[in-house]
C-alpha positions as CSV (number, residue, x, y, z in Angstrom):
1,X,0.0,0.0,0.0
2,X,1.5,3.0,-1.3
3,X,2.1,5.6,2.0
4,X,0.1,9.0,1.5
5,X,1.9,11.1,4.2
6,X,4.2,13.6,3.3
7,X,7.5,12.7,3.5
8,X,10.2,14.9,5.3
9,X,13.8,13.9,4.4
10,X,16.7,14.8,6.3
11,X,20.0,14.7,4.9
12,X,22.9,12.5,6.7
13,X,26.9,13.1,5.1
14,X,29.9,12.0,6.9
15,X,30.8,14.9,9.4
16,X,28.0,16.3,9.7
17,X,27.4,18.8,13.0
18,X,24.9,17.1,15.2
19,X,22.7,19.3,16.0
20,X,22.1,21.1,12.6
21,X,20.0,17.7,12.0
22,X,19.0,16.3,15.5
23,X,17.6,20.0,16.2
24,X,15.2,20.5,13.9
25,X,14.4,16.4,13.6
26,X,13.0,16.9,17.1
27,X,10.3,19.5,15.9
28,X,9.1,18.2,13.0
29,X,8.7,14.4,14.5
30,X,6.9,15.9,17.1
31,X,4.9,17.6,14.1
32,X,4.7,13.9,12.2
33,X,2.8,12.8,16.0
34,X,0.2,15.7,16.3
35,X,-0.1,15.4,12.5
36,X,-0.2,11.9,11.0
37,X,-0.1,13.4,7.7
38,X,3.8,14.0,7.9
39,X,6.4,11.5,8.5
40,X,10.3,12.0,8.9
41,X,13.2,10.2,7.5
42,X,16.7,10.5,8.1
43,X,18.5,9.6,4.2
44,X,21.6,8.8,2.8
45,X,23.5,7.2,0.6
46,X,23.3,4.3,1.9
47,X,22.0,3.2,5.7
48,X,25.6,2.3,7.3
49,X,26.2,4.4,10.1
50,X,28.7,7.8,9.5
51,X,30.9,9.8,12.3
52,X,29.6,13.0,12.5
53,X,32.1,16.7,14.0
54,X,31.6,15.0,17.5
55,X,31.8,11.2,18.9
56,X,28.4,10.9,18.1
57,X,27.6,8.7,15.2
58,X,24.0,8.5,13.0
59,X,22.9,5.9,10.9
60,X,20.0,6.9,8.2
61,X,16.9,5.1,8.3
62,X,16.4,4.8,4.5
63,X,18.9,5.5,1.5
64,X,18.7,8.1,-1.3
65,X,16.9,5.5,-3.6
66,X,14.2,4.9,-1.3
67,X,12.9,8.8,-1.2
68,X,13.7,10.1,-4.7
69,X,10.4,12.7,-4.1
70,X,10.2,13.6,-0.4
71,X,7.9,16.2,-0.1
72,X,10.3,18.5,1.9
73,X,14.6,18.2,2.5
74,X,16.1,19.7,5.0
75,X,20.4,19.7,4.7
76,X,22.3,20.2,7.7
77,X,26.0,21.2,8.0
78,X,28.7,21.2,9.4
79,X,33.0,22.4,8.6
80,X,35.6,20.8,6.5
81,X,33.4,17.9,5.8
82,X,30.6,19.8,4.9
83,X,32.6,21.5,2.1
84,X,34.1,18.2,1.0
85,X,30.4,17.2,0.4
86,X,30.2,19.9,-1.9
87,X,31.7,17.6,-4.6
88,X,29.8,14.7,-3.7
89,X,27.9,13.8,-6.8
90,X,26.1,11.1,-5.3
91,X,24.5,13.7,-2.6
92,X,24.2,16.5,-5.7
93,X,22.2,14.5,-8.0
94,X,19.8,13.2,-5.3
95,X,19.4,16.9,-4.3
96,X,18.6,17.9,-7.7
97,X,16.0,15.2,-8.4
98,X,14.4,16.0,-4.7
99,X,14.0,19.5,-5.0
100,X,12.3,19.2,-8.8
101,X,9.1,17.6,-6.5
102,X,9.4,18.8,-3.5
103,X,7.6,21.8,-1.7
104,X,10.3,22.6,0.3
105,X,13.8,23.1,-0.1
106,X,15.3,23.8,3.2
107,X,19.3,24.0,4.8
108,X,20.6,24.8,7.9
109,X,24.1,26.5,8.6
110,X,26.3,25.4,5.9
111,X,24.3,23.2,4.4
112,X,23.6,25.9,2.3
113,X,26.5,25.7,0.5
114,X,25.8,21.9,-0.4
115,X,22.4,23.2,-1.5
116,X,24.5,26.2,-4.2
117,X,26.9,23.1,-5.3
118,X,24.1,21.2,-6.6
119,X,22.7,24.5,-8.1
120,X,19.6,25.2,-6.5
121,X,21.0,28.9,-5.1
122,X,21.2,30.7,-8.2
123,X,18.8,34.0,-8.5
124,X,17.5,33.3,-4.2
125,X,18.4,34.9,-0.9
126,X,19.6,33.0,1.6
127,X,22.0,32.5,4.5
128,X,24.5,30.7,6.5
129,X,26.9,30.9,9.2
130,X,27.7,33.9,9.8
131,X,31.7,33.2,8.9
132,X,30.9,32.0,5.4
133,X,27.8,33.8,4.6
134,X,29.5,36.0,1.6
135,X,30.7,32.8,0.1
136,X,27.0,32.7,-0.8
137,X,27.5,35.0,-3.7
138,X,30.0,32.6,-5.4
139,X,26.8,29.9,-5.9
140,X,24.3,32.7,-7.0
141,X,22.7,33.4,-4.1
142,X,22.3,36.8,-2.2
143,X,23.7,36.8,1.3
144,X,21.0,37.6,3.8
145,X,22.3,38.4,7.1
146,X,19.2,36.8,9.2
147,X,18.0,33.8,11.1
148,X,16.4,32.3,8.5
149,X,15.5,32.9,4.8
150,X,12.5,32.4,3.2
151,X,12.6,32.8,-0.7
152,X,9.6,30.7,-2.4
153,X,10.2,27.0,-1.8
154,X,13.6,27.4,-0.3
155,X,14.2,28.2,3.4
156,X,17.6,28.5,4.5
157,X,18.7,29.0,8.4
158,X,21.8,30.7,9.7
159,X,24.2,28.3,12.2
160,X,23.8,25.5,14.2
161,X,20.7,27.0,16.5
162,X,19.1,28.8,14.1
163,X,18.0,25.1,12.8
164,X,15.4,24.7,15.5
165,X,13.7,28.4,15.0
166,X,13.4,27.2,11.4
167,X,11.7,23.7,12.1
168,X,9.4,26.1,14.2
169,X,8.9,28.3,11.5
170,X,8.0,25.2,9.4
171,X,5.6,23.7,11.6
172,X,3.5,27.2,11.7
173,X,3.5,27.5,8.2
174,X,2.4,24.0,7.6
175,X,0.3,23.3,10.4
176,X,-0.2,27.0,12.0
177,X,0.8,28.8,15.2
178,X,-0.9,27.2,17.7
179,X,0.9,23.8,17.2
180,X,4.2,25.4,16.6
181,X,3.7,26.8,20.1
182,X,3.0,23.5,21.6
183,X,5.8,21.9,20.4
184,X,8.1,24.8,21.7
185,X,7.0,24.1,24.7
186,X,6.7,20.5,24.5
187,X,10.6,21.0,24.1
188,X,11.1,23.8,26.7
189,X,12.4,25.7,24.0
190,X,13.3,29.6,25.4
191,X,16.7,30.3,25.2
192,X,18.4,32.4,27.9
193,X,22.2,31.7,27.3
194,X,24.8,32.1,30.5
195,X,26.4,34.6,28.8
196,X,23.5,36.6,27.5
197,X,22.7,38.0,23.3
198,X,25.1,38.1,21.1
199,X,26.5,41.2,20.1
200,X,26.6,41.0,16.5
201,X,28.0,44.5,16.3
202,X,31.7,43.1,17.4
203,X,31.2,39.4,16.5
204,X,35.0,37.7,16.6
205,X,35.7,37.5,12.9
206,X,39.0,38.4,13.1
207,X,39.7,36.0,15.6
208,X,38.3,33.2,13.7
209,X,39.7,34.1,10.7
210,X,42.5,31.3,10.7
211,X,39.9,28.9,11.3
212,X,37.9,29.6,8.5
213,X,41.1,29.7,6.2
214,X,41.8,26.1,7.7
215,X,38.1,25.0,6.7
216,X,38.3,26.6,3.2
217,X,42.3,25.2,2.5
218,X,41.1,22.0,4.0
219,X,37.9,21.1,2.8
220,X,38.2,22.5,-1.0
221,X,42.0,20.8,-1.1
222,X,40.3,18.4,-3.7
223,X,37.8,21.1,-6.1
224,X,40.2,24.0,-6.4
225,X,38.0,25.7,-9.1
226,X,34.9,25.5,-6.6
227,X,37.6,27.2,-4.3
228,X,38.1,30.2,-6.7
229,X,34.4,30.2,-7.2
230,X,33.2,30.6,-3.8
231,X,36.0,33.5,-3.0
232,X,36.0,35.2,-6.2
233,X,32.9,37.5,-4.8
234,X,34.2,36.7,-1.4
């Protein structure tokens, strides 16, 4: 019997950051139980399990071939291996054959970057982490300097965090407020960080400068011309 419920696909790589997926996998299987018109999948290219940025490890629960039209995709991201799956054909074509169908095209941190490599950027705004965001312009996009982006069927969220006020954002928009509320709370989501807002006004770039070098040099060692893509606007 063919399954009706629309399918929500979330996108596993080797090295991906945790909680760019695991975030927003939380909301929107809690939207699949209050609505049993949605269902969530974790895909890859196949269902062995992959190391992530941390000693946790994740193991899909279905392969690419098994949702070729999910109804919405949602890429997380992550540092040098994140950019490394920039040139990971397998990943590319399955992105490009997903978001032909699907109603939602969605990223979070830099998975946005993966989403420009397989050339679904060009002519949108969108965002990123913040240390990477102008390396947008390199895949076509505009740069948007906010939590998250929505431009037609693609939704892109800045870093790490910003993932679960997106999955939020989803669940109003597909099921309305009132149940995006519930599940907020259901997750005791209301952050009040130790160390208080950030102040975007002095944020640390120059400090993390080097580190972002490393992550370019490091992940791109194998694509130089994506390399001089992304910084030629850069």
């Amino acid at each position: 019997m063919t399954d009706e419920r629309k399918t929500i696909a979330f996108v596993v790589y080797p090295g991906l950051t945790p909680l760019d997926l695991v975030g927003p996998l939380q909301v929107l299987s809690a939207l699949a139980q209050f609505d049993r018109g949605y269902r969530t999948v974790v895909v890859g290219a196949t269902t062995d399990t992959v190391g992530t940025d941390t000693p946790l490890r994740i193991a899909p629960s279905h392969t690419f071939d098994e949702v070729p039209s999910p109804f919405a995709v949602l890429v997380p991201g992550g540092t040098v291996p994140t950019l490394r799956a920039m040139s990971d054909e397998t990943l590319l074509a399955w992105l490009r054959t997903a978001a032909a169908s699907a109603e939602l095209v969605t990223s979070v941190c830099t998975g946005s970057l993966i989403l420009g490599a397989a050339g679904l950027l060009e002519g949108k705004r969108a965002t990123t982490h913040w240390m990477f965001r102008d390396l947008l312009t390199g895949l076509g996009a505009t740069p948007v300097a906010e939590r998250w982006v929505e431009d037609g069927s693609l939704i892109t969220a800045a870093g790490v965090s910003a993932g679960i006020d997106l999955a939020l954002h989803l669940v109003e928009r597909l099921a309305g407020r009132q149940l995006a509320t519930n599940i907020q709370f259901a997750i005791e989501y209301d952050p009040e960080p130790p160390q208080g807002g950030l102040d975007w006004a002095n944020q640390p770039y120059g400090d993390l400068k080097p580190l972002r070098e490393h992550t370019l040099r490091e992940g791109l060692a194998g694509n130089p011309a994506l390399m001089g893509k992304l910084l030629a606007h850069a």
